[in-house]
DRENFI-40307 format. One line per 4 residues: number of its first residue (from 1); their letters; for each residue x, y, z of C-alpha. Coordinates in pm, 1 decimal. Layout:
REM residues N
NUM) a) X,Y,Z  ... .
END
This chain:
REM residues 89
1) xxxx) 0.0,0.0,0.0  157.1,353.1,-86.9  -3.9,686.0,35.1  -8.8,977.0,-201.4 .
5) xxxx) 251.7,1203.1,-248.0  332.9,1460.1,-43.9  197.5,1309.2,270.7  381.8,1350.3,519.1 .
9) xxxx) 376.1,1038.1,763.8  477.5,978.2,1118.2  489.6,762.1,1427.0  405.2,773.6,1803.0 .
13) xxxx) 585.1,684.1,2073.9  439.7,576.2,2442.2  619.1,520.9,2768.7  537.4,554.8,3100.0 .
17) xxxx) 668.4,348.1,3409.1  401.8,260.0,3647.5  510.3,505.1,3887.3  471.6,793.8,3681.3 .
21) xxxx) 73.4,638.6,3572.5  31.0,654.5,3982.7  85.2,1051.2,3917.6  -177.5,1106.6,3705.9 .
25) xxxx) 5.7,1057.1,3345.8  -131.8,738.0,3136.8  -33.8,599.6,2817.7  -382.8,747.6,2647.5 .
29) xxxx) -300.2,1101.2,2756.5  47.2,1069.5,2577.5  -160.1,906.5,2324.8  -387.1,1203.9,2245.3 .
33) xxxx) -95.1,1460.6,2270.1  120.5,1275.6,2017.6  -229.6,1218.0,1776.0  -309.9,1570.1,1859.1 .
37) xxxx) 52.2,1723.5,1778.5  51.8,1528.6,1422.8  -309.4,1685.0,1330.1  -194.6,2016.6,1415.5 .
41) xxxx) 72.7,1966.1,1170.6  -129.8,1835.8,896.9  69.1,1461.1,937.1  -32.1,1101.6,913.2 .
45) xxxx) 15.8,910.6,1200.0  76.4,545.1,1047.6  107.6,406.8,1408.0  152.7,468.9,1791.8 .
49) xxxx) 355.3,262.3,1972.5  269.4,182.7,2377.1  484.2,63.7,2654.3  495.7,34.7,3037.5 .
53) xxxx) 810.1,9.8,3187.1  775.8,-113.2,3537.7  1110.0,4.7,3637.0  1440.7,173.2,3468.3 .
57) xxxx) 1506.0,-28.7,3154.0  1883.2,29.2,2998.0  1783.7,-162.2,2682.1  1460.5,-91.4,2519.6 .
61) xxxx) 1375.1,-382.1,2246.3  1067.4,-199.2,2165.8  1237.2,72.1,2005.5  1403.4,-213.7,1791.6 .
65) xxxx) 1059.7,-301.9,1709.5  962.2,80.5,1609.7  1235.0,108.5,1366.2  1171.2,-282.9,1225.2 .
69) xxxx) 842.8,-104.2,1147.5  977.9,211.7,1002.8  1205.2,-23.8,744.4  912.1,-219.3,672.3 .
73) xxxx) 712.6,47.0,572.1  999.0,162.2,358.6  977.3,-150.3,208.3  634.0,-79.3,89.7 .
77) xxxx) 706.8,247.5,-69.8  598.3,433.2,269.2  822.4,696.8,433.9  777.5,764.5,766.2 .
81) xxxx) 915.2,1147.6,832.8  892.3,1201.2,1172.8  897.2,1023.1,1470.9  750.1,1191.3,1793.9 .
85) xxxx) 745.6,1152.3,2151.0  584.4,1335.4,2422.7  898.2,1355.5,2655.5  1247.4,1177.0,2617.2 .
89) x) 1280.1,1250.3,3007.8 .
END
């Protein structure tokens, strides 16, 4: 499947630890300002990514999986421009 040209594509990404969802943040709230942040912009968002870290992670294998996806979609004619986050805190 290719998308027209001139689209400009992107994808989410999600973390929280479950201490920071006992303050109040949740993975739908970074959810909503990542989807929010691409409409603004005019962007397709080809996919959000979610994760809960339960504690401090060195390696993350899902970000692995995020650029797996990114290739893939290359693959298939699809470039993905941006990649955004909420926080990289």
């Amino acid at each position: 499947m290719s998308l027209p040209k001139g689209v400009i594509n992107c994808v989410g990404d999600c973390r929280i630890s479950a201490h920071k969802q006992q303050e109040g943040s949740s993975l739908d709230d970074q959810d909503k300002i990542v989807r929010n942040f691409a409409i603004s912009k005019g962007w397709n968002v080809l996919k959000v990514f979610s994760k809960v870290y339960s504690g401090r992670a060195e390696e993350r294998g899902d970000f692995q999986e995020i650029l797996d996806y990114i290739n893939e979609q290359k693959r298939d004619g699809i470039q993905v421009h941006y990649y955004i986050v909420k926080a990289i805190d």
